[in-house]
Structures are given as structure tokens and as C-alpha cells.
KEGU-304513 format. One record per residue (C-alpha): z, x, y; residue in one letter. Coordinates in nm, 4 decimals, always signed. Layout:
N
+----------+----------+----------+---+
|       zz |       xx |       yy | r |
+----------+----------+----------+---+
|        Z |        X |        Y | a |
...
+----------+----------+----------+---+
//
This chain:
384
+----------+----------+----------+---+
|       zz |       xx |       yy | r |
+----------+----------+----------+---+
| -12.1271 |  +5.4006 |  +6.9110 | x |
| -12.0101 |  +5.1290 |  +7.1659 | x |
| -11.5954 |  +5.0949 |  +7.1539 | x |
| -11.5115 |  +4.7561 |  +7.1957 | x |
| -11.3335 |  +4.6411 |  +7.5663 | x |
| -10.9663 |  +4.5327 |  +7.5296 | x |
| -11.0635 |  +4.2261 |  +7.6561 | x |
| -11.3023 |  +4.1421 |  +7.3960 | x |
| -11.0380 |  +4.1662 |  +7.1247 | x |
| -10.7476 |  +3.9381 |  +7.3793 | x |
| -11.0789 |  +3.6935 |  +7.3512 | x |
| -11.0701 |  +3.6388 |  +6.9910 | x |
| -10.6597 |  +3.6041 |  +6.9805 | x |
| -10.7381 |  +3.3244 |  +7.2406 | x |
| -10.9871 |  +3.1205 |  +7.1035 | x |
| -10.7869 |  +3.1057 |  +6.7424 | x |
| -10.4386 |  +3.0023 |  +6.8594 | x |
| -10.6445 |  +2.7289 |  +7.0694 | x |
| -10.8421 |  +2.6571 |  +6.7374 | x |
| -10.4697 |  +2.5507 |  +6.5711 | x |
| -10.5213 |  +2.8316 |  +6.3163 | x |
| -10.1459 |  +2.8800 |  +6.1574 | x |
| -10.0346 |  +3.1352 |  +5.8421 | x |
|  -9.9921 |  +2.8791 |  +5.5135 | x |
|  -9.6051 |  +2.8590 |  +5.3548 | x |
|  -9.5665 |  +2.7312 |  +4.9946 | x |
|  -9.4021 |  +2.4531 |  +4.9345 | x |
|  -9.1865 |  +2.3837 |  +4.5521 | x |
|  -9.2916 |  +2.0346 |  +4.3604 | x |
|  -9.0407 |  +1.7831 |  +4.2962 | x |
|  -8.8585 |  +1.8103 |  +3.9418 | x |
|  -8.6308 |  +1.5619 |  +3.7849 | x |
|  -8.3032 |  +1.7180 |  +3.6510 | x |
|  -8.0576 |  +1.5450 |  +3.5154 | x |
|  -8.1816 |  +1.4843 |  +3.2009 | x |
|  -8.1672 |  +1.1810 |  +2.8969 | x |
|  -7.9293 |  +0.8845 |  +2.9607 | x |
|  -7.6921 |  +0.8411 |  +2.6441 | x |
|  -7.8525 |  +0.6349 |  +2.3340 | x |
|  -7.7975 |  +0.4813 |  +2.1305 | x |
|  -7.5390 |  +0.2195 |  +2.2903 | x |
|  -7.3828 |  -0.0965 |  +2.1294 | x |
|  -7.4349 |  -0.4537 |  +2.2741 | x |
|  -7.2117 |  -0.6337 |  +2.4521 | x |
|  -7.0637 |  -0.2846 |  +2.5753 | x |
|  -7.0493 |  -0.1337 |  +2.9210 | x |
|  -7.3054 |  +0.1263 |  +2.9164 | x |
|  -7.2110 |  +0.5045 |  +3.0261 | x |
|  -7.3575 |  +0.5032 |  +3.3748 | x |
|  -7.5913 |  +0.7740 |  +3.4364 | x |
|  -7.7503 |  +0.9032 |  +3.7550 | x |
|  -8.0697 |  +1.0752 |  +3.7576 | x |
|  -8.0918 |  +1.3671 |  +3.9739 | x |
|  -8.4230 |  +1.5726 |  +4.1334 | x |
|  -8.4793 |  +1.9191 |  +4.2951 | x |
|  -8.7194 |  +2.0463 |  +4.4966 | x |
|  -8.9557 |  +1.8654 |  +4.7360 | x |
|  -8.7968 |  +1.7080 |  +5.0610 | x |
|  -8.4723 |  +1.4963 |  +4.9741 | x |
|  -8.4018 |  +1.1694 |  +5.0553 | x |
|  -8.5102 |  +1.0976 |  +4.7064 | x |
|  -8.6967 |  +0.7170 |  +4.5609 | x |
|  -8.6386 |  +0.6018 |  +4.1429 | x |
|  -8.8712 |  +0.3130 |  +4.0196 | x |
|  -8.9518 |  +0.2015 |  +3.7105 | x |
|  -9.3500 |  +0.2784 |  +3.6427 | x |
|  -9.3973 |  +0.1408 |  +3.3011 | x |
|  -9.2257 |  -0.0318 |  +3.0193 | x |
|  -8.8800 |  -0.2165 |  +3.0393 | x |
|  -8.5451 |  -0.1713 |  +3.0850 | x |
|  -8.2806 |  -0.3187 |  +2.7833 | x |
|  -8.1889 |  -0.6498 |  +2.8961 | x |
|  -7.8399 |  -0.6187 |  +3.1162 | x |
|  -7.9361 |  -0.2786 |  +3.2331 | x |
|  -8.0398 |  -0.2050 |  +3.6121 | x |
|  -8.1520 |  +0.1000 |  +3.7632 | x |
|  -8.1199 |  +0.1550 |  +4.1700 | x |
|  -8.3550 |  +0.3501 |  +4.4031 | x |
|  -8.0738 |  +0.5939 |  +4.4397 | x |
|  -8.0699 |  +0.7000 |  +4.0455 | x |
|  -7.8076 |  +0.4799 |  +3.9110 | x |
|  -7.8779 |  +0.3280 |  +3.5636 | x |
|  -7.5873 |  +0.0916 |  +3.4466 | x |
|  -7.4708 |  -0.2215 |  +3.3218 | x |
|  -7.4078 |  -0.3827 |  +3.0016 | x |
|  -7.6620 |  -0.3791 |  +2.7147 | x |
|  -7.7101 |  -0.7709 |  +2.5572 | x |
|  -7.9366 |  -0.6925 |  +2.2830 | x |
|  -7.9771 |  -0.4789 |  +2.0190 | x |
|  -8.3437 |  -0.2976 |  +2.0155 | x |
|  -8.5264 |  +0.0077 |  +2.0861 | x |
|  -8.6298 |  +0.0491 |  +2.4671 | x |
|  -8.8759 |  +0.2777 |  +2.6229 | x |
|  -8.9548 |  +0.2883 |  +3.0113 | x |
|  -9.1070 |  +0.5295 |  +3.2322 | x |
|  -8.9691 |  +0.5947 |  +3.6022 | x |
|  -9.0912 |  +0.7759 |  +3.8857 | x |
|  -8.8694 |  +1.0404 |  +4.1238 | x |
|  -9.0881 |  +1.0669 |  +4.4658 | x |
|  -8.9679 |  +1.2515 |  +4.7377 | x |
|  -8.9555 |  +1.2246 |  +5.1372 | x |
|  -9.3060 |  +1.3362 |  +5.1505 | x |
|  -9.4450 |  +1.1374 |  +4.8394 | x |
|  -9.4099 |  +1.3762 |  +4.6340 | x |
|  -9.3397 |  +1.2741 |  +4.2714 | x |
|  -9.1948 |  +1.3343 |  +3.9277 | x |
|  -9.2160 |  +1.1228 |  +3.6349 | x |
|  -9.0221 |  +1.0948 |  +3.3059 | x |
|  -9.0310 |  +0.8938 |  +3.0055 | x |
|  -8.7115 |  +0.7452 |  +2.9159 | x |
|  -8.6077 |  +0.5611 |  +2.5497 | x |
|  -8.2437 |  +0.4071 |  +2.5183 | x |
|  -8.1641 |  +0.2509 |  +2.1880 | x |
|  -7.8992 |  -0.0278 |  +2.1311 | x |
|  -7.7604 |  -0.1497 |  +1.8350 | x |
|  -7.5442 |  -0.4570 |  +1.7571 | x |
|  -7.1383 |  -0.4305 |  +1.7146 | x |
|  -6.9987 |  -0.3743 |  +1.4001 | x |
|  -6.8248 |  -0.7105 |  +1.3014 | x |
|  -6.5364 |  -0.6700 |  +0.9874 | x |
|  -6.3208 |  -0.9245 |  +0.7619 | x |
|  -6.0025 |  -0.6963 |  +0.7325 | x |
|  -5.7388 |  -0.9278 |  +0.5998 | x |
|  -5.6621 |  -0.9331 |  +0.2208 | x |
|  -5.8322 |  -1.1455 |  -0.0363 | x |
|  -5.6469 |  -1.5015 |  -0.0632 | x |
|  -5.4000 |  -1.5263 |  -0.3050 | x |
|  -5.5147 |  -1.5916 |  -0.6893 | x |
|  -5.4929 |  -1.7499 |  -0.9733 | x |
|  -5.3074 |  -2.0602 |  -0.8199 | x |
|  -5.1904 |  -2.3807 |  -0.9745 | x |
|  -5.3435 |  -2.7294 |  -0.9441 | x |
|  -5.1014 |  -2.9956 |  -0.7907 | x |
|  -4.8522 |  -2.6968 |  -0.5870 | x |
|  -4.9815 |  -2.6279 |  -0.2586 | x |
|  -5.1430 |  -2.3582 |  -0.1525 | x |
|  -4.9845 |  -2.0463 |  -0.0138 | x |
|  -5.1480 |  -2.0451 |  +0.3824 | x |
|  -5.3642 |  -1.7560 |  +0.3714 | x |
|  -5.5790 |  -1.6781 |  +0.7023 | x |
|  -5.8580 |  -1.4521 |  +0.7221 | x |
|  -5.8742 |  -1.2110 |  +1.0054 | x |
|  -6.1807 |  -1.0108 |  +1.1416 | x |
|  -6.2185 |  -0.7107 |  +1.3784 | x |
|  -6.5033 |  -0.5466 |  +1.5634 | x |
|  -6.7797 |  -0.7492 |  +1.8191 | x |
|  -6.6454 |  -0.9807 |  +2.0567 | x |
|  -6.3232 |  -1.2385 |  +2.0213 | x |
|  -6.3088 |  -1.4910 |  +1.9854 | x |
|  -6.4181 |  -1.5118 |  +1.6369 | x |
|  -6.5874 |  -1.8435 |  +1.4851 | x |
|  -6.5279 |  -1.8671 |  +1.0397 | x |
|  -6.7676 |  -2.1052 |  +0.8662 | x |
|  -6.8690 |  -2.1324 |  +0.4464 | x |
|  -7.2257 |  -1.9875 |  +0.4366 | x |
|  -7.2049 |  -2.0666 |  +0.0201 | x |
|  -7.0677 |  -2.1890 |  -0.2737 | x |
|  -6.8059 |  -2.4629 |  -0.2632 | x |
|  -6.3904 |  -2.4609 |  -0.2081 | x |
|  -6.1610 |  -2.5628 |  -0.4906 | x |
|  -6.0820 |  -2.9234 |  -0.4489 | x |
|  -5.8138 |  -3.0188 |  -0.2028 | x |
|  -5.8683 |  -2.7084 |  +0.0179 | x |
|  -5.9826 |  -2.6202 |  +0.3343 | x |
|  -6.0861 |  -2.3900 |  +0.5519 | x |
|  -6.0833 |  -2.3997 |  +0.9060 | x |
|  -6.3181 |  -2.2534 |  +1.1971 | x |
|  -6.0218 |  -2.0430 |  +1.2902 | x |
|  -5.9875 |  -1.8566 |  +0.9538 | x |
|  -5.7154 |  -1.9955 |  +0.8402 | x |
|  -5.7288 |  -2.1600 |  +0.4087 | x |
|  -5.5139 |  -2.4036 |  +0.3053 | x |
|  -5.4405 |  -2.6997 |  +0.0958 | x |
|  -5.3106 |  -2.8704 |  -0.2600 | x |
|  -5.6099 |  -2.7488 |  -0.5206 | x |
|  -5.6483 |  -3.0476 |  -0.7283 | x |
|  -5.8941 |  -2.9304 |  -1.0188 | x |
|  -5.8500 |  -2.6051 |  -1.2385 | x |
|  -6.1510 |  -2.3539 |  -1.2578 | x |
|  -6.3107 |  -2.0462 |  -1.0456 | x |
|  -6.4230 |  -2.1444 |  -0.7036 | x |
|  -6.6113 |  -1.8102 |  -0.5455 | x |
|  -6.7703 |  -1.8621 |  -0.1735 | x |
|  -6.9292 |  -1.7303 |  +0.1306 | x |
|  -6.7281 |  -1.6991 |  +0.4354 | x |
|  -6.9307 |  -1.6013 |  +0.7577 | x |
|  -6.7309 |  -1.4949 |  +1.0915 | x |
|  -6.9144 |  -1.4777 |  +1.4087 | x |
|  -6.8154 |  -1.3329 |  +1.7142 | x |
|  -6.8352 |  -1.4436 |  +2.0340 | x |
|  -7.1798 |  -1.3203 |  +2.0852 | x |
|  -7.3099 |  -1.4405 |  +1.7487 | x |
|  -7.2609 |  -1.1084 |  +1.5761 | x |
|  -7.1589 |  -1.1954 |  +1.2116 | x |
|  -6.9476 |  -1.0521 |  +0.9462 | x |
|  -6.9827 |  -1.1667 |  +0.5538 | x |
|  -6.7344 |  -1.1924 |  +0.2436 | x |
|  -6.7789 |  -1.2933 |  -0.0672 | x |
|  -6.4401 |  -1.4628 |  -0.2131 | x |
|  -6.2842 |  -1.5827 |  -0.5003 | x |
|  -5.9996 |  -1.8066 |  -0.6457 | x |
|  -5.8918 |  -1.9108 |  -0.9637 | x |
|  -5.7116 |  -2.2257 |  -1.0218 | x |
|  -5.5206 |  -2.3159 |  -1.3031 | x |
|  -5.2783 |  -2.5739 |  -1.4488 | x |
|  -4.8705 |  -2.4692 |  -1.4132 | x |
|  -4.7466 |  -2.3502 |  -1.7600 | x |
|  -4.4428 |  -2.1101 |  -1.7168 | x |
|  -4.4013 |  -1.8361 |  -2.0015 | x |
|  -4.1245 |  -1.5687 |  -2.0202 | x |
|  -4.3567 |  -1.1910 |  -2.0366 | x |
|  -4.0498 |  -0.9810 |  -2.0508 | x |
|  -3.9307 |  -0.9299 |  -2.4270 | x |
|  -3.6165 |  -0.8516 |  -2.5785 | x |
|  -3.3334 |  -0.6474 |  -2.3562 | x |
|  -3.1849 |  -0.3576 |  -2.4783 | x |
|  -2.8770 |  -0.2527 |  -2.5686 | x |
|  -2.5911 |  -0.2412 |  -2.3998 | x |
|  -2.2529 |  -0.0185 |  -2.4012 | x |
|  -1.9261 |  -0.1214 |  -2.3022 | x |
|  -1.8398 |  +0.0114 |  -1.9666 | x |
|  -2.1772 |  +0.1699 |  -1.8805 | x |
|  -2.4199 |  +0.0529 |  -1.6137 | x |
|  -2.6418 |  -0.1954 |  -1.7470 | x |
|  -2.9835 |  -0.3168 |  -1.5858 | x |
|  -3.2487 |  -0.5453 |  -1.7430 | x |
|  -3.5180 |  -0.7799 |  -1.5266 | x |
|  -3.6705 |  -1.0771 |  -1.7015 | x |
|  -4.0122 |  -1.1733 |  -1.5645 | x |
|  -4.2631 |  -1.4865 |  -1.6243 | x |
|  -4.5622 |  -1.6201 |  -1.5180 | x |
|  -4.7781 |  -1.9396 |  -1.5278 | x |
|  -4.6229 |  -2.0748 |  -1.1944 | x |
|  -4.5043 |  -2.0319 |  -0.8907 | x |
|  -4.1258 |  -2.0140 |  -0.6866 | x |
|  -4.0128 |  -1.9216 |  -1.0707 | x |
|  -3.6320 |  -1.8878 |  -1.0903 | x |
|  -3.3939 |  -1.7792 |  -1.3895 | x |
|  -3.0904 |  -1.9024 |  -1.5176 | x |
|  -2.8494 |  -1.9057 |  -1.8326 | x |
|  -2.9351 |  -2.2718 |  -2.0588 | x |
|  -2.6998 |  -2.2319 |  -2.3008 | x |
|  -2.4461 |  -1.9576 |  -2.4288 | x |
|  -2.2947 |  -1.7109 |  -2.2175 | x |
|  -2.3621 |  -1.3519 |  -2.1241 | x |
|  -2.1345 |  -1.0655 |  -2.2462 | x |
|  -1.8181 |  -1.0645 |  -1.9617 | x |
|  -1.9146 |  -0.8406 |  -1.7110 | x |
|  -2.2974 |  -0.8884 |  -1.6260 | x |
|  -2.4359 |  -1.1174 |  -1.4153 | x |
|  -2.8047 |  -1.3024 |  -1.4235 | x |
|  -2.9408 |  -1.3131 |  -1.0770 | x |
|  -3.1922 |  -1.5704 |  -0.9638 | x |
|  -3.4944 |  -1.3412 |  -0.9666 | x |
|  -3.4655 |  -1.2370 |  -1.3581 | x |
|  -3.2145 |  -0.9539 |  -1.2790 | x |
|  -2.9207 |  -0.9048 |  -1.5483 | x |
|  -2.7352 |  -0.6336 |  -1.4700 | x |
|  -2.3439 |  -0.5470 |  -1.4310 | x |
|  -2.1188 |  -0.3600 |  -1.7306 | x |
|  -2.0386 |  -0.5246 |  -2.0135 | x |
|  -1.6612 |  -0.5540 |  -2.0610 | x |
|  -1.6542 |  -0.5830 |  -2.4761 | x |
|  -1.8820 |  -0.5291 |  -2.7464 | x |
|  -2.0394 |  -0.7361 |  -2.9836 | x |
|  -2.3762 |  -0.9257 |  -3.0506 | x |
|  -2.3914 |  -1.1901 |  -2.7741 | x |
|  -2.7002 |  -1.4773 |  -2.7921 | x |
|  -2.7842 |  -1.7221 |  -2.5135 | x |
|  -3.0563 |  -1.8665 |  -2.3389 | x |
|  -3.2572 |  -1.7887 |  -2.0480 | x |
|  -3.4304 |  -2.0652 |  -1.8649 | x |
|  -3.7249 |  -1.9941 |  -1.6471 | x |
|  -3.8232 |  -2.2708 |  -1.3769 | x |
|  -4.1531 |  -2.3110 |  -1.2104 | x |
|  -4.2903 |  -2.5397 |  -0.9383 | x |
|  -4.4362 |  -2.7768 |  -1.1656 | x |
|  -4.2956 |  -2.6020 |  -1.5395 | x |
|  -4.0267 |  -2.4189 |  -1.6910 | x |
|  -3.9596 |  -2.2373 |  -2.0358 | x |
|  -3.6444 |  -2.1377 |  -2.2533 | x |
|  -3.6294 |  -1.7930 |  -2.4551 | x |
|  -3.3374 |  -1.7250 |  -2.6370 | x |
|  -3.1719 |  -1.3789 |  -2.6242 | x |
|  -2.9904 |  -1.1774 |  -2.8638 | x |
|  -2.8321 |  -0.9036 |  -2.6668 | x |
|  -2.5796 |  -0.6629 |  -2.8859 | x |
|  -2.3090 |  -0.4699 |  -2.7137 | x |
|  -2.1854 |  -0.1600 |  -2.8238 | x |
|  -1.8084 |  +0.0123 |  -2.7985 | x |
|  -1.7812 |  +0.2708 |  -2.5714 | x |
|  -1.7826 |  +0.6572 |  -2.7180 | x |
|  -1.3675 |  +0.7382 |  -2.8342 | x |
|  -1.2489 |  +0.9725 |  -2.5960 | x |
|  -1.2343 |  +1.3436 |  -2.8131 | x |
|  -0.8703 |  +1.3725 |  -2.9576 | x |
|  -0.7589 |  +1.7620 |  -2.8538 | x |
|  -0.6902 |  +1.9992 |  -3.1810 | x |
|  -0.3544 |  +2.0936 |  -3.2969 | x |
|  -0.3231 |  +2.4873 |  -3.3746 | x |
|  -0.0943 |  +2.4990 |  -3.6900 | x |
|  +0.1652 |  +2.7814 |  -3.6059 | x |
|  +0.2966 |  +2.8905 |  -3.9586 | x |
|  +0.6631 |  +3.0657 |  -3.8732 | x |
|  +0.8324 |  +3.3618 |  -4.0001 | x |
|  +0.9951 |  +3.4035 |  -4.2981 | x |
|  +1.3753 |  +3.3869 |  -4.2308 | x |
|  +1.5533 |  +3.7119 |  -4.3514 | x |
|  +1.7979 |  +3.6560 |  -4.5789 | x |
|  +2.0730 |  +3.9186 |  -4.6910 | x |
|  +1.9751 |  +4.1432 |  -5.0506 | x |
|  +2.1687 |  +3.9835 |  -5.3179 | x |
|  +2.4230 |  +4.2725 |  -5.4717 | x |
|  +2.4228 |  +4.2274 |  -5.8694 | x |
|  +2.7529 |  +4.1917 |  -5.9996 | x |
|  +2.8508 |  +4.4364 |  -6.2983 | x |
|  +3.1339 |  +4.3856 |  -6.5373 | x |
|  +3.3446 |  +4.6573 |  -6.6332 | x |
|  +3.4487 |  +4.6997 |  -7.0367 | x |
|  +3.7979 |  +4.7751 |  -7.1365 | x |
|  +3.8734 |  +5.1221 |  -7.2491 | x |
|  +3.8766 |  +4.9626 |  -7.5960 | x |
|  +3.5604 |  +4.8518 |  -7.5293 | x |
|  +3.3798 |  +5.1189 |  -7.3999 | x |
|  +3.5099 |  +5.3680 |  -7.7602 | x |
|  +3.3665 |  +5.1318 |  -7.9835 | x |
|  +3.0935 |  +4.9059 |  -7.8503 | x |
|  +2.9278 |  +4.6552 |  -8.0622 | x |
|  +2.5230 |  +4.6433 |  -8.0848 | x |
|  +2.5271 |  +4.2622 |  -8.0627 | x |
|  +2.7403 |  +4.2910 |  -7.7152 | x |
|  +2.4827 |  +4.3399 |  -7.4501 | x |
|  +2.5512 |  +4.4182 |  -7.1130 | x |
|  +2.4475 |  +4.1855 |  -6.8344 | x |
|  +2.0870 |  +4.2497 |  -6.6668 | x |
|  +2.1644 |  +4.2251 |  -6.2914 | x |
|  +1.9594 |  +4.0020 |  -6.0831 | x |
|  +1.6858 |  +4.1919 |  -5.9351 | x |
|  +1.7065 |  +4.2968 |  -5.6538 | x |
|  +1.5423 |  +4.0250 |  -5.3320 | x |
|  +1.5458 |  +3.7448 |  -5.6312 | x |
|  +1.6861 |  +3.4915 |  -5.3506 | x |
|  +1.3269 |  +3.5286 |  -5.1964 | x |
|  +1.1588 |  +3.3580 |  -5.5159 | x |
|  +0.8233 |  +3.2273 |  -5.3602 | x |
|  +0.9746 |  +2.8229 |  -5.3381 | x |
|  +0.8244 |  +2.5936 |  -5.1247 | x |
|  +0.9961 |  +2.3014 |  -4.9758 | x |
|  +1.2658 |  +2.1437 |  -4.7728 | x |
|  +1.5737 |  +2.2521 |  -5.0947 | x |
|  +1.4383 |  +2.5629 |  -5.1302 | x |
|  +1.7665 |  +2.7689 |  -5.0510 | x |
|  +1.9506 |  +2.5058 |  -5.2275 | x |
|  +1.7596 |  +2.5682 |  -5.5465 | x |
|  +1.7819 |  +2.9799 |  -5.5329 | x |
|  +2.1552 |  +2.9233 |  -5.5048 | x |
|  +2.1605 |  +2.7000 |  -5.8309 | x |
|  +1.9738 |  +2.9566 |  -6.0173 | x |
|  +2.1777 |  +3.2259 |  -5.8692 | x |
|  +2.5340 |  +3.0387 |  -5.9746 | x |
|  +2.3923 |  +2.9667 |  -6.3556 | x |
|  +2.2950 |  +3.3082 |  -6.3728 | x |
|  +2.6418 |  +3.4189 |  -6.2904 | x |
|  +2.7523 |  +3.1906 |  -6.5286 | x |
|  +2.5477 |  +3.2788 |  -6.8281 | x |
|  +2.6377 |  +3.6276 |  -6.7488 | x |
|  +3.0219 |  +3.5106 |  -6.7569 | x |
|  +2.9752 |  +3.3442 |  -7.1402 | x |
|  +2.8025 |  +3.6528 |  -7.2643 | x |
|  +3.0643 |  +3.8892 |  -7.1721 | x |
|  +3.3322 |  +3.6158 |  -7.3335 | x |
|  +3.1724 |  +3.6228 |  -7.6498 | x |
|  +3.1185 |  +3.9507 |  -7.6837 | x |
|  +3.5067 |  +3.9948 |  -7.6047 | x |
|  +3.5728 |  +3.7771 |  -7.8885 | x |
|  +3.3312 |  +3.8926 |  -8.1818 | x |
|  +3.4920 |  +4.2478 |  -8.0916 | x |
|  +3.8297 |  +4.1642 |  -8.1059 | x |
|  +3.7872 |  +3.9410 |  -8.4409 | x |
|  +3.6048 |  +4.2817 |  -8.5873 | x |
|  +3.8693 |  +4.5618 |  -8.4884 | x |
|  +4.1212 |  +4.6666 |  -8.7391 | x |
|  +4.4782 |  +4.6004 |  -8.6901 | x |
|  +4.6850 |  +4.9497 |  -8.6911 | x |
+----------+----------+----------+---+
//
């Protein structure tokens, strides 16, 4: 077996570096990384910007658009950049194309969505019912949302008679003919972006009526509050026709009686109610009552002791020896008083006066007794 010469191998080296022969490196493909833009977007509103970003490949970086369009008032620059401000409302779907130093390329599909602005009446409905011939409280209709300035116009249906309404919102005038008016009112923005309302107003003819019944009664001295109310027309104001209210309350242009009534009784008067155009008179009966009697404290009857009064000592009487040998049956001797007879249960202012009566004409009954006695025994005895 032949060995091959050193030289033979250096040969070969030789003739492939001079053929250009080199070792192959892998190389990554471009990839686009940033993602969606933001959808959906309103009109009329500066977009988000967004910036769409690549790896891989050899940098500087090229965007184009390859297919489809962008939504009107958008751009997007070579460098990435997609901005600007979106005009009308629509679905949009565009296709660009990332390609790299070396023309490398990436491509993505791309779908933004815009809508219109949300355009809103937000002032209160107009006032209603109203009365023919009084003019109209100014009412002006306010929107929000889109783009100002706003533009108001009637899209339907018909005003009431002697009103208007003007491109600035604002509704006014002296309705003229009684009846229901309901109409369209359209705002529009600046960019032509509406809003709709539907509105109604009734008009009527004036005729004032009091609504707020009989008042209630009152007490003297206590707080007292009563509000009369009517309707039928407007700027209505009260007053007192005829009669007078109870001293001490008051009746205050806007229906209000109040105050505290200074003396009771059953007052009647008359309230008068006075519209723009009408008024009307109630008549009132408002009774008053007396205030509660204070309570009157209670007396504790204190019943005093009775007095004590010396024991009345009985007087005896004492027979003569002739007396006591031969004693008649008819003579009888004296009872005494019993003993605490001064305290007979009397009553009354004379009461002591009247025990000492009896007490003296029993004494002197006592006194007659032994008398006659003395005498029937004396006209009995024999003489010796």
C-alpha cells in the first residue's frame, strides 16, 4: 500500500481555498413583533400611536403597506409609526410588509375598526303643561359627546304656536293655542354626528284652582304650620281677601300660614290665589283651640289632734244626818256625769261651748232634785 506524500495532501488544501470554498453560518428570518395596533377607535379622535417593531434579519428595518387600505386620517411611516386621527367610522383591513437590510421580509395582516362618537341630549325635558297667552319659561337644550360645536334642528312634528326653537338649542316663546305639541329635535355635532329626542309639551288655557283643602287645627300658643297650594297657572301668589287670620299667624306669599295663634276661637276668612293670567278665592274656616290648663298641685288634708281636755270630777251632794236615818224612796241621789263626758263626739266650731251648756244644766237639774227631795222629806217627818 502506497502512503500518500505530504505534499499531495498541502495540494488539495491549496486548490480549495483558491476555489473560494468557505464553512456555511445560519442566518435567523425576519419576524415582526410588536403585535396588533389598538381597535376599535372612535372618529374624530387622535388615534393611540403604535410602532411596529421586527427581530431578526439585518436591521435598518423598511414598513409598507402591501394590500388593502389604511382608515382615512391614518398614516403609517417606513420607520413603523402608525398614527393620526381616524375621520370615519368603518371596518379597515390592510396588509404591510417588514423587510430587512438584506430584503428579507415579514408580513402581517392588520384590521383596525372605528366607530362614530357617541352624541347625547343631557338637559331636562322643557317645562310642561304651560299656559296659552304667558310666555314661555326659556328652556335650552344641551348635548354632550362628538364634536362642539353642536347644530339643533326639528327633524318632526310641529312646535306649539308662538314658539321657537333655535339652531343653538335654546326654546322659547308666547304659546298661543292650547293642545299637545310632541316633536323631533336632532343635534349634530360638528362633524355631522347626530343625537335624537323625542319631546313633548302640553299647553293649556290659565285657570287657577286652590288643591290644598281645609287647615287644621290650631292651639293657642303652639307652633302652627299650614301651606296652601294651587295650580292652573303660573307666578301664583297668596293672600288674605277678606276676614282676618287668628292674631298671631302670618300668610306668606308662597301659601305658607304659619306663626302661633294668640286666642282661640273659630276664625273664617278668605284666601286669594293669583295667577299670571287667573286667580281664585277659597274661604277658610280655621278653629282655634285654648291652650291645655296648667295641672293645679293637690292639697294633703292634715286632720289634727284631738286637744286634751282635763277629766270632768262629778260633783256629789252630801245628805244631812237627818237625811241619811230616814231616807225617802222617791229621793234619788244624783247620777254623776260620767266620767270623759266633755269629750262627747261634737263636731263644729261651738263645740266646747255646747259641752259646757250641757255640763251647767246638768248641774242644775242635779241642784232641783236634791231641793225637792229636801222638801217632800221635811213636809213628811213628824214633829217631836
Amino acid at each position: 500500500m502506497k502512503t500518500l506524500r505530504p505534499i499531495t495532501i498541502v495540494s488539495v488544501l491549496t486548490v480549495l481555498l483558491l476555489a473560494g470554498a468557505r464553512p456555511a453560518i445560519a442566518v435567523e428570518g425576519v419576524a415582526i413583533t410588536s403585535g396588533s395596533p389598538a381597535s376599535p377607535v372612535t372618529a374624530h379622535q387622535p388615534y393611540p400611536t403604535h410602532t411596529f417593531a421586527a427581530s431578526g434579519g439585518t436591521a435598518p428595518y423598511r414598513l409598507s403597506v402591501r394590500s388593502g387600505s389604511l382608515p382615512p386620517g391614518m398614516a403609517l411611516s417606513s420607520g413603523g409609526v402608525f398614527s393620526g386621527t381616524p375621520t370615519t367610522p368603518g371596518s379597515y383591513t390592510f396588509g404591510i410588509r417588514l423587510t430587512d437590510a438584506e430584503e428579507e421580509s415579514a408580513e402581517q395582516s392588520v384590521t383596525v375598526v372605528v366607530v362614530a362618537p357617541t352624541v347625547e341630549v343631557i338637559s331636562a325635558e322643557p317645562t310642561s303643561p304651560w299656559y296659552s297667552g304667558q310666555p314661555y319659561p326659556t328652556h335650552t337644550f344641551v348635548a354632550s359627546g362628538g364634536t362642539a360645536p353642536y347644530r339643533l334642528s326639528v327633524r318632526s312634528g310641529s312646535l306649539p304656536p308662538g314658539m321657537a326653537l333655535s339652531s343653538g338649542g335654546v326654546f322659547s316663546g308666547t304659546p298661543t293655542t292650547p293642545g299637545s305639541y310632541t316633536f323631533g329635535i336632532r343635534f349634530t355635532d360638528a362633524h355631522g354626528f347626530p343625537a335624537d329626542q323625542e319631546v313633548t309639551v302640553v299647553i293649556a288655557a290659565a285657570g287657577t284652582s286652590i288643591t290644598s283643602g281645609k287647615p287644621p287645627r290650631g292651639t293657642v300658643g303652639k307652633r302652627y304650620s299650614f301651606r296652601f297650594t294651587a295650580e292652573g297657572d303660573s307666578d301664583i301668589r297668596f293672600s288674605v281677601a277678606v276676614g282676618d287670620l287668628p292674631a298671631g299667624l302670618t300668610l306668606e306669599p308662597d301659601g305658607r300660614l304659619r306663626g302661633r295663634p294668640e286666642s282661640s276661637g273659630d276664625f273664617t276668612f278668605a284666601v286669594r290665589a293669583d295667577g299670571t293670567a287667573t286667580s281664585a278665592i277659597e274661604e277658610v274656616s280655621l278653629p282655634v283651640a285654648a291652650a291645655p290648663a296648667a295641672p293645679t298641685p293637690t292639697a294633703t288634708a292634715t286632720t289634727p289632734p284631738p286637744p286634751t281636755a282635763p277629766a270632768v270630777v262629778p260633783i256629789e251632794v252630801s245628805p244631812s244626818p237627818t237625811e241619811t236615818a230616814q231616807t225617802s224612796p222617791a229621793a234619788a241621789t244624783p247620777s254623776p256625769q260620767p266620767r270623759g263626758a266633755w269629750w262627747l263626739p261634737t263636731t263644729g266650731s261651738n263645740s266646747a261651748v255646747v259641752l259646757l251648756l250641757l255640763s251647767v244644766l246638768a248641774f242644775s237639774i242635779g241642784g232641783i232634785l236634791f231641793v225637792l227631795a229636801y222638801e217632800r222629806r221635811r213636809r213628811f217627818t213628824t214633829p217631836e
